[in-house]
N, C-alpha and C positions, 0 to 999 in steps of 0.2 A: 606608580613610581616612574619618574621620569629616568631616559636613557642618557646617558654622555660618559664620556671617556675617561673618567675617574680610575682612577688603577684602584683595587682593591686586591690583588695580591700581587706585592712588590716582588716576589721573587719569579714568581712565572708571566708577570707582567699580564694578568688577566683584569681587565677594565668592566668597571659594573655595566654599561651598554653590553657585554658579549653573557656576562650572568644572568642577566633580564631577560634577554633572549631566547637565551637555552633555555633558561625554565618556563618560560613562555610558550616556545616549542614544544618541548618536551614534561610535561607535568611528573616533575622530580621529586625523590627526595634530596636534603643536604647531603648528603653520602653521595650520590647519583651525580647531583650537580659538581661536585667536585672531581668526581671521574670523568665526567664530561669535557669540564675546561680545564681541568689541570689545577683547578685554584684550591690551593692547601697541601702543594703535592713537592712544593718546593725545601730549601735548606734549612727555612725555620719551619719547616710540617705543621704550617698554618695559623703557628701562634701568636701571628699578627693580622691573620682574616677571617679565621674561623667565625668567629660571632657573626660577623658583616656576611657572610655567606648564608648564614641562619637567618639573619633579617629578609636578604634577598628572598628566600623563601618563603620565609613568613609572609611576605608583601606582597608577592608577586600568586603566589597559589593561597594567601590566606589559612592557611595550617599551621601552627607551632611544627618546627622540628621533632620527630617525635627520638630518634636517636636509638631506633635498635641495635643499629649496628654505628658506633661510634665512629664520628669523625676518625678519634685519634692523634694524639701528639706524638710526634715522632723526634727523637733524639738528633741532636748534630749528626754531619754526614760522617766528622772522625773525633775524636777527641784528641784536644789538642793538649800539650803542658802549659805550665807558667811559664818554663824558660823557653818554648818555641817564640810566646807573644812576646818576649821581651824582658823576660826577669833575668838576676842575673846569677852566676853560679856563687854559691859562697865559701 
């Protein structure tokens, strides 16, 4: 797998070159690697990387994810109403 600055987690701004690496490094799991760089740890709790995170693994150590201890998706940081985003009272 080739390295470059690809963001692969927009919210902790973790670039697939710094994922490669780490697990390149350090022979991880997806759980591991993600405590490592931070990627999946952000506002949407990785429901825009996680997979991409799995690959990196897969690719880079050649093993499926085996997932004993889940990733995990994590909830917004608060919840918000309709009428904070903009609805209006009636």
């Amino acid at each position: 797998m080739e390295s470059h600055p690809l963001i692969i987690c927009r919210c902790e701004e973790v670039t697939l070159a710094e994922l490669v690496e780490t697990a390149q490094t350090y022979p991880c799991t997806a759980r591991e690697l993600k405590l490592r760089t931070r990627a999946g740890m952000g506002c949407c709790g990785g429901r825009t990387c996680r997979t991409l995170i799995d690959q990196v693994i897969q690719q880079v150590t050649g093993q499926a994810p085996s997932h004993t201890v889940s990733l995990g998706y994590q909830p917004p940081i608060r919840p918000v109403s309709f009428q904070t985003i903009g609805g209006q009272r009636a």
